[in-house]
BAFI-3210 file (N, C-alpha, C; in Angstrom, 3 decimals, decimal comma, padded with zeros to 6 digits):
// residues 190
n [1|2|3|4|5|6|7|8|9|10|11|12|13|14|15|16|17|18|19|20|21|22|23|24|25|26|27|28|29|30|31|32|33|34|35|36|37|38|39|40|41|42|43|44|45|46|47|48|49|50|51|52|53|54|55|56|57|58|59|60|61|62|63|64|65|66|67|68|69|70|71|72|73|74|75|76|77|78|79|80|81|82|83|84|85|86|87|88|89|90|91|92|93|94|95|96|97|98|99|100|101|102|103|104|105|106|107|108|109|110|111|112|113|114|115|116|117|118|119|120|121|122|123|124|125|126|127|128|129|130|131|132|133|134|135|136|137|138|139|140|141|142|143|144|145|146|147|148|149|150|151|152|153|154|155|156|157|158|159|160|161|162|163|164|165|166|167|168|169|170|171|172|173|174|175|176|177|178|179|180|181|182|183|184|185|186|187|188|189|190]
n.u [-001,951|-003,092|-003,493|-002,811|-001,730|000,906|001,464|002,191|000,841|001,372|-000,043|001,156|000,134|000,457|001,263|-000,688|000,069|000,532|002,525|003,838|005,304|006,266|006,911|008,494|009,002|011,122|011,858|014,102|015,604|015,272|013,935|012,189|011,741|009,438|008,826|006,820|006,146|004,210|006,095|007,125|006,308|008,208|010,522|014,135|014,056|010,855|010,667|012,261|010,471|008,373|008,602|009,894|007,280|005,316|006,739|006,488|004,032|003,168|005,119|003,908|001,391|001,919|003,165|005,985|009,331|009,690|010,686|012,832|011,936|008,716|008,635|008,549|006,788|005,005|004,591|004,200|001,427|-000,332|-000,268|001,018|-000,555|-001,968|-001,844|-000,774|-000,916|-003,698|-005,162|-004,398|-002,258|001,213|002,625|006,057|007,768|010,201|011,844|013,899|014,947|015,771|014,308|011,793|008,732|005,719|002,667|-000,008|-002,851|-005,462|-008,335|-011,780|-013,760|-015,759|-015,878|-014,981|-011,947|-008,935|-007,153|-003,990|-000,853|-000,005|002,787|004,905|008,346|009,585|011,568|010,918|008,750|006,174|006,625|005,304|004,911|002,970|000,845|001,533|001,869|-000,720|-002,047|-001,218|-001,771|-004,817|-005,145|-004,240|-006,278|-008,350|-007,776|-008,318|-010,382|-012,382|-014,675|-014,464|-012,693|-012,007|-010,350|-009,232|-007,666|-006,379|-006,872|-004,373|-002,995|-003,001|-002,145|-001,881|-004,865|-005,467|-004,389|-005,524|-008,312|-007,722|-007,445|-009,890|-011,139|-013,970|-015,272|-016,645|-019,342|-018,298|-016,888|-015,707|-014,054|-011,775|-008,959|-007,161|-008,632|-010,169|-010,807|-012,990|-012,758|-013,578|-013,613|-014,839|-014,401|-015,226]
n.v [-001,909|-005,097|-007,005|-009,398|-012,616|-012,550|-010,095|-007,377|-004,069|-000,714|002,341|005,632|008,150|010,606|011,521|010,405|008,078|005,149|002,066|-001,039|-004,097|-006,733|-010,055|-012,390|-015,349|-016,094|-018,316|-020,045|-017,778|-017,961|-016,112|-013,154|-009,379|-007,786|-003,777|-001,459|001,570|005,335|007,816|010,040|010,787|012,315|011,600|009,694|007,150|006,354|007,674|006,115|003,540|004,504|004,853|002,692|001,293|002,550|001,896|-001,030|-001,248|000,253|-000,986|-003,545|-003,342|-001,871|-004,229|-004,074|-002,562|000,000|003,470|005,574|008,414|008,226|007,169|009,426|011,436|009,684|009,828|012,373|013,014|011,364|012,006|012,363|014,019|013,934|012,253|012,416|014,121|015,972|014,513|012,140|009,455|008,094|004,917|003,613|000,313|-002,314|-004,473|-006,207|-003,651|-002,804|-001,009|-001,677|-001,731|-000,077|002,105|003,946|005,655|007,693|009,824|009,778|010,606|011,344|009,282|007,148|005,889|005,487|002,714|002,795|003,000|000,541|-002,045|-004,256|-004,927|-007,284|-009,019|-009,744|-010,703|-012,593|-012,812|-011,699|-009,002|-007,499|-007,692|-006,641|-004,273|-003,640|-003,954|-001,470|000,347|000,200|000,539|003,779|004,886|004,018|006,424|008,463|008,394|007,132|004,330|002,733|000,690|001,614|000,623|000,317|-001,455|-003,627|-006,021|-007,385|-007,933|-009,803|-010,554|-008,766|-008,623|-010,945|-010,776|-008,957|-009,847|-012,635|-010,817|-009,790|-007,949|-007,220|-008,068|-005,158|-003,401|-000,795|002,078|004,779|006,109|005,332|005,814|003,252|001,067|-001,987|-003,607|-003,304|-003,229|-003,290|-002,813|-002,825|-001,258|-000,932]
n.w [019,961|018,906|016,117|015,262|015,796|015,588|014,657|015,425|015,788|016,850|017,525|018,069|020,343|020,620|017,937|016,339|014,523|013,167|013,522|012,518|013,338|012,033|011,831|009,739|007,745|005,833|003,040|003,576|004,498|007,188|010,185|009,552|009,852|009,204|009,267|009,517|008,801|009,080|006,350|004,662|001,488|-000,004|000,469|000,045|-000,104|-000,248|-002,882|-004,288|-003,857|-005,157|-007,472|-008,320|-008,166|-010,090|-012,317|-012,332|-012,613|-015,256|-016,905|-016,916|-017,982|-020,758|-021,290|-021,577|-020,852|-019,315|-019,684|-018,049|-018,250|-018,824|-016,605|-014,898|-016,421|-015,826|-013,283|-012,703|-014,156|-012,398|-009,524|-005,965|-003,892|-002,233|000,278|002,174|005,593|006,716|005,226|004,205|004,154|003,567|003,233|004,362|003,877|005,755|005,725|007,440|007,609|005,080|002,619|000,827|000,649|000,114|000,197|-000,009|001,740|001,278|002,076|000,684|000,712|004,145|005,487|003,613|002,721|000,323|-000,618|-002,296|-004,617|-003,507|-002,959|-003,373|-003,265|-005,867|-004,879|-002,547|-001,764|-000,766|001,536|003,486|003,220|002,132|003,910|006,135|005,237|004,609|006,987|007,998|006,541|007,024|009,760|009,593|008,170|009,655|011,609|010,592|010,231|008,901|007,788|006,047|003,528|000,004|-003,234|-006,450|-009,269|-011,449|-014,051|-014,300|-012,790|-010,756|-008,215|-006,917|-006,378|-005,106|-002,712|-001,933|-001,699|000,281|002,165|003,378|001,508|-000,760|-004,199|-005,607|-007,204|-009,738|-008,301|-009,340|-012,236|-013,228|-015,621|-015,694|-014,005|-013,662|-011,625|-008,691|-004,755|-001,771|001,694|004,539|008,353|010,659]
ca.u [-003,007|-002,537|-004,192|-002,690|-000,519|002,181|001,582|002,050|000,817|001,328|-000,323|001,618|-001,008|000,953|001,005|-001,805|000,018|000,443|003,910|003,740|006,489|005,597|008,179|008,027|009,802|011,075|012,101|015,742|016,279|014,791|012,967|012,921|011,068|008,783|008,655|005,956|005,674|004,366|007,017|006,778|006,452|008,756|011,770|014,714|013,557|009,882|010,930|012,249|009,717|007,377|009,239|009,275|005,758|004,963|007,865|005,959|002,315|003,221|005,402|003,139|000,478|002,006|004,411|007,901|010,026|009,139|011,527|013,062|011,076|007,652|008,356|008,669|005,736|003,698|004,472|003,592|000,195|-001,027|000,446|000,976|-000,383|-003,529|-001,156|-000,018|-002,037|-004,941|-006,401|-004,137|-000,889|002,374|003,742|006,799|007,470|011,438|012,242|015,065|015,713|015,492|012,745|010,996|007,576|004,999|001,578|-001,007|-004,195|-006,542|-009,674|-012,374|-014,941|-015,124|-016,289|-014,750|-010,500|-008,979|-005,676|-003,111|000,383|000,402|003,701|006,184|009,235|009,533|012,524|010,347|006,973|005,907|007,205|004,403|004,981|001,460|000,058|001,962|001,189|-002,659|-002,546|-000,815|-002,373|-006,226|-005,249|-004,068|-007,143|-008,993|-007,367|-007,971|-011,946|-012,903|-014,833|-014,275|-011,835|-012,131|-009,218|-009,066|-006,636|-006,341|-006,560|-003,485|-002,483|-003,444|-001,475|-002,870|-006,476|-005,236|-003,815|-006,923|-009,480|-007,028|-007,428|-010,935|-011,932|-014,678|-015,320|-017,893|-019,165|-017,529|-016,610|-014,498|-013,691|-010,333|-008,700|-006,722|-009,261|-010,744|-011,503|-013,163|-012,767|-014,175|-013,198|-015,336|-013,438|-015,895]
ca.v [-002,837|-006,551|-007,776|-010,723|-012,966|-012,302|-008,979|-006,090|-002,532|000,098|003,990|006,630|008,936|012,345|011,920|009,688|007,573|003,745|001,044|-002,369|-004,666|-008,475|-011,564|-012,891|-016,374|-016,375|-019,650|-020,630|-017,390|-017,746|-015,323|-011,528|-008,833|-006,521|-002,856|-000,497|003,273|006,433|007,863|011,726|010,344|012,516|010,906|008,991|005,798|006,550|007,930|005,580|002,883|004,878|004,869|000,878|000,939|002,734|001,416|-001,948|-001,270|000,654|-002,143|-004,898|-002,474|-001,876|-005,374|-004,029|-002,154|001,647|004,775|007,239|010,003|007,710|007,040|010,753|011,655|008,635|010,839|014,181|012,831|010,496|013,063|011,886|014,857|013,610|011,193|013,661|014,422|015,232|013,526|010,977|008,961|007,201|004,230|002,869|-001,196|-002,057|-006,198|-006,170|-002,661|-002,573|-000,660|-002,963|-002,015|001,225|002,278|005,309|005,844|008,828|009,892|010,311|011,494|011,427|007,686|006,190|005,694|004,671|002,515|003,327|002,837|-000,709|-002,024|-004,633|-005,409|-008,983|-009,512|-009,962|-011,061|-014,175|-012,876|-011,063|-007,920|-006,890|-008,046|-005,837|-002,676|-003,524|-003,560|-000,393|001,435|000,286|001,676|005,090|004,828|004,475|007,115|009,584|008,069|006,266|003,401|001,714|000,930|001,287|000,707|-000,152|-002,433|-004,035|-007,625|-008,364|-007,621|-010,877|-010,937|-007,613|-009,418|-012,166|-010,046|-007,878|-011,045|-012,390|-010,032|-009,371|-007,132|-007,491|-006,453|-004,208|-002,023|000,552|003,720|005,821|005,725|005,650|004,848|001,589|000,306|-002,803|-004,231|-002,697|-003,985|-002,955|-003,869|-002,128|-001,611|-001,283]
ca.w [019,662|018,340|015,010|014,786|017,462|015,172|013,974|016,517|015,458|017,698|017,112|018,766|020,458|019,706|016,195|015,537|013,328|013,233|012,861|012,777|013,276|011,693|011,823|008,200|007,611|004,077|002,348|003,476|004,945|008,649|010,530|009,198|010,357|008,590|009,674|008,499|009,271|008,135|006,386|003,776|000,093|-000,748|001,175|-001,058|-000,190|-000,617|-003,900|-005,192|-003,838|-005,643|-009,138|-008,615|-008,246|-011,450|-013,386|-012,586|-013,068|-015,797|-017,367|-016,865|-018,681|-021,288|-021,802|-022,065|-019,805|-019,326|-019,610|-017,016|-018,174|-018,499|-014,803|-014,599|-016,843|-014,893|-011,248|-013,011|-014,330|-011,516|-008,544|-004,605|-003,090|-001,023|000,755|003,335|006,368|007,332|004,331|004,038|004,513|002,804|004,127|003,587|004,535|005,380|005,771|008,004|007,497|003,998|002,266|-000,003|000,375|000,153|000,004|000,641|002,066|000,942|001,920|-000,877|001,853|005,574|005,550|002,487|002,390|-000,772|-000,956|-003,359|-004,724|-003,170|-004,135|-002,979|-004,519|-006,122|-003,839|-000,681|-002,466|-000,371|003,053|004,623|003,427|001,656|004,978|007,172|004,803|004,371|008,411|008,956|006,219|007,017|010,833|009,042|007,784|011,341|012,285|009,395|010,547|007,530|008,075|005,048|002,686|-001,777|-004,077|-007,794|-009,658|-013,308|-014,349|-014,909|-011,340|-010,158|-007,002|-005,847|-006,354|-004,115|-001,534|-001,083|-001,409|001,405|003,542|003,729|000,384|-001,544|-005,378|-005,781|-008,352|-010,490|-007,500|-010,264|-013,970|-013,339|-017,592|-015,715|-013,091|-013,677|-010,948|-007,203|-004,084|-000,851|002,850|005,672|008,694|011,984]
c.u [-002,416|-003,547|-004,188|-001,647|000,891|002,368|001,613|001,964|000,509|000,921|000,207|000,424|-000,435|000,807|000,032|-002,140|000,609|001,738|003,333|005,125|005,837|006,390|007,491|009,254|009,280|011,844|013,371|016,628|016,079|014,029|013,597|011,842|010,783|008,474|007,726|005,743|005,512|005,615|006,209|007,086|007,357|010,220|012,081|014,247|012,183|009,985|011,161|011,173|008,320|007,410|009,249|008,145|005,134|005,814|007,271|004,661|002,619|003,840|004,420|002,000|000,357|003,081|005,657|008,013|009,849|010,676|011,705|011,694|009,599|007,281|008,437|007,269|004,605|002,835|003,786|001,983|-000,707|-000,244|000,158|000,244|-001,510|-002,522|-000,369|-001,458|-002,668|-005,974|-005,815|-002,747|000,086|002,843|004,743|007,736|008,775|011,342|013,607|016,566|015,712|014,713|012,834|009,321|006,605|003,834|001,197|-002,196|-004,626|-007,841|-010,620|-013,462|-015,112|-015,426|-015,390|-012,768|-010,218|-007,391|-005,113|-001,653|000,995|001,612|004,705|007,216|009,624|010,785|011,963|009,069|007,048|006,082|006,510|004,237|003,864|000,529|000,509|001,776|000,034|-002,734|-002,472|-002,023|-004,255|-006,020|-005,491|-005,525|-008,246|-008,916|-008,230|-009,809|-012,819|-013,384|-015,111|-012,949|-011,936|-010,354|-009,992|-007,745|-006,879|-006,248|-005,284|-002,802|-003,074|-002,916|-001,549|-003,740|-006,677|-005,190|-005,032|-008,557|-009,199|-007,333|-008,661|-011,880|-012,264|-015,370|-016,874|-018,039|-018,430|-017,810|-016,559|-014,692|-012,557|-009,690|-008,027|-007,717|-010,197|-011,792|-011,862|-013,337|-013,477|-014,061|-013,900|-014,700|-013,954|-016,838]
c.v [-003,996|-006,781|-008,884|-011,490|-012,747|-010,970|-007,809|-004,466|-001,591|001,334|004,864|007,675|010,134|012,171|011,554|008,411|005,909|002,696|-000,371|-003,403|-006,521|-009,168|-011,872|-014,068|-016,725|-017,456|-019,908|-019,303|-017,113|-016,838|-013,902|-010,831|-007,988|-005,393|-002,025|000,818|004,118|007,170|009,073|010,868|010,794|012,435|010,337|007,919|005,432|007,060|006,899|004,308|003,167|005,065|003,431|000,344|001,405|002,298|-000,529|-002,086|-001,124|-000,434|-003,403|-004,280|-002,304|-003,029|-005,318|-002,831|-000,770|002,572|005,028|007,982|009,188|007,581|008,335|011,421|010,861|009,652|011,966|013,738|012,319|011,176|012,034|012,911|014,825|012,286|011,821|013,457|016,108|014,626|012,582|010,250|007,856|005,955|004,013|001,240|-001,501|-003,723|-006,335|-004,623|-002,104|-002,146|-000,843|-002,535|-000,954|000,928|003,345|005,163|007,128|008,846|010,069|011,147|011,357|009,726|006,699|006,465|005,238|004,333|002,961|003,139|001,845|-001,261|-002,922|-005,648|-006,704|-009,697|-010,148|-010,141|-012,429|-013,614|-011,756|-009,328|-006,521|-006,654|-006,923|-004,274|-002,494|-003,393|-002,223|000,786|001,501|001,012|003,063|005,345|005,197|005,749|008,657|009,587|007,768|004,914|002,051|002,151|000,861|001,210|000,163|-000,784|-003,196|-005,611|-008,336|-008,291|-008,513|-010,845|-010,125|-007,888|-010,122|-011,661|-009,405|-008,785|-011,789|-012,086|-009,146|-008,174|-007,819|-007,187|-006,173|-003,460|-001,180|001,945|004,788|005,270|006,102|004,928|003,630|000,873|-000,810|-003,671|-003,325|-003,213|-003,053|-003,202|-002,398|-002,679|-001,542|-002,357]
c.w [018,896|017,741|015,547|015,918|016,639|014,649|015,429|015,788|016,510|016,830|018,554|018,991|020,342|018,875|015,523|014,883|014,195|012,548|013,380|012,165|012,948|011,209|010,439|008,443|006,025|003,840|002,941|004,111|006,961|009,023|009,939|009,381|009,025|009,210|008,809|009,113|008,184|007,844|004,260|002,037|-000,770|-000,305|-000,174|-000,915|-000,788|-002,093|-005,032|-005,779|-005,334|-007,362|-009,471|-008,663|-009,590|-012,617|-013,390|-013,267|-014,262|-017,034|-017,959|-017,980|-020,325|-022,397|-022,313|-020,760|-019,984|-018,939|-018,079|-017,285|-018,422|-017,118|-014,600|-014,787|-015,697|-013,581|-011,691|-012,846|-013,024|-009,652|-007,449|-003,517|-001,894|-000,298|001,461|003,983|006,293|006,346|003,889|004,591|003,627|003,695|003,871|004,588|004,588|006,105|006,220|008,206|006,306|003,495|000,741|000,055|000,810|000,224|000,291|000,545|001,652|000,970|000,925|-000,665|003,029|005,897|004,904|002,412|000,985|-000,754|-002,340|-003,321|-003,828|-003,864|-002,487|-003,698|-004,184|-005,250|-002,711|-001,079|-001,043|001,111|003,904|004,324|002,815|002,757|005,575|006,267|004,806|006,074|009,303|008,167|006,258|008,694|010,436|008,229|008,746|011,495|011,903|009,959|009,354|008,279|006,925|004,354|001,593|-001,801|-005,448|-008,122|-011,267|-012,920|-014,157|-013,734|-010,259|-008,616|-006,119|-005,395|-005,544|-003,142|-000,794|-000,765|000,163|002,763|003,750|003,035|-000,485|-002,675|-005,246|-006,767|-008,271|-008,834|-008,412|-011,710|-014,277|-015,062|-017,178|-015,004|-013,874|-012,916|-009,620|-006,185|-002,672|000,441|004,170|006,838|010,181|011,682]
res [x|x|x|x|x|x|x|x|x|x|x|x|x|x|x|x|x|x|x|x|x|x|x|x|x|x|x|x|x|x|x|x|x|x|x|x|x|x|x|x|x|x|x|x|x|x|x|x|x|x|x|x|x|x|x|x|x|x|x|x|x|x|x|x|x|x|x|x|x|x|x|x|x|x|x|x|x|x|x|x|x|x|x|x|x|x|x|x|x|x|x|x|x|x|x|x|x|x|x|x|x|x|x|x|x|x|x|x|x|x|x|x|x|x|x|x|x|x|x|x|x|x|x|x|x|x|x|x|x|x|x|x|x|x|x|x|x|x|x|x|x|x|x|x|x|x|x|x|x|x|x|x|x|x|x|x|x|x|x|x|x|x|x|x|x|x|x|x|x|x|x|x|x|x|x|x|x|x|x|x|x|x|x|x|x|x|x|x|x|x]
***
């Protein structure tokens, strides 16, 4: 299936699951591709993606640079484990091969999806690569048969806010009482 004339996401009908390959043209370096597939959270790459994602939030959160074992503690407390199938999925986003860029979907009920652990590293900010995870992981989403999408997000995470306004989410009241959420967004998907 084709989003976008530049975006191509294909779903493999054995497995279910959903890649999308999307040309990104970053500043001075020409064309570069974005790759997105499901991919086991608890892979090295996905690993570590996922230690850059809380070693940022977490950072920004608290305004200085966060521990090892905080990023350790972080994973213990705030677990990945609904981000497996059949209630959910990991992505992970690779920019010429490189993996630069994660996320996960989770159901919350048979209707309602909820993104999570959005995350791409400031290396490859600007070059498409929020886009090409919000496309694979609202499919994985389809799939899972959610017809909407929630997330939460904090203030100070302006560029998440952007990303998900963007691309067609809208805030909405309080879902959760998650202790960081600030803000709620909303993006229905039939």
């Amino acid at each position: 299936m084709t989003t976008h004339s530049e975006h191509r996401t294909q779903t493999d009908t054995a497995t279910g699951t959903s890649t999308a390959s999307v040309p990104s043209t970053a500043t001075g370096t020409g064309t570069r591709t974005w790759t997105v597939a499901p991919e086991p959270f608890t892979t090295p790459d996905a690993t570590v993606l996922r230690r850059a994602y809380y070693a940022e939030v977490a950072g920004r959160y608290w305004k200085r640079t966060v521990t090892e074992a905080e990023i350790d503690q972080g994973l213990l407390d705030f677990p990945d484990d609904g981000l497996l199938p059949p209630t959910g999925q990991f992505v992970v986003g690779r920019l010429d091969g490189e993996p630069l860029a994660c996320g996960g979907i989770r159901l919350l009920d048979p209707a309602t999806a909820e993104l999570t652990r959005v995350y791409v590293d400031q290396r490859a900010r600007g070059t498409g690569g929020g886009a090409a995870l919000l496309e694979v992981l609202e499919a994985e989403a389809r799939a899972l048969g959610a017809e909407r999408v929630r997330l939460d997000t904090r203030s100070d995470l302006v560029e998440a806010r952007a990303l998900y306004t963007r691309h067609g989410y809208a805030e909405i009241p309080a879902y959760n009482a998650g202790p960081y959420a600030e803000h709620w967004f909303e993006k229905h998907l039939v």
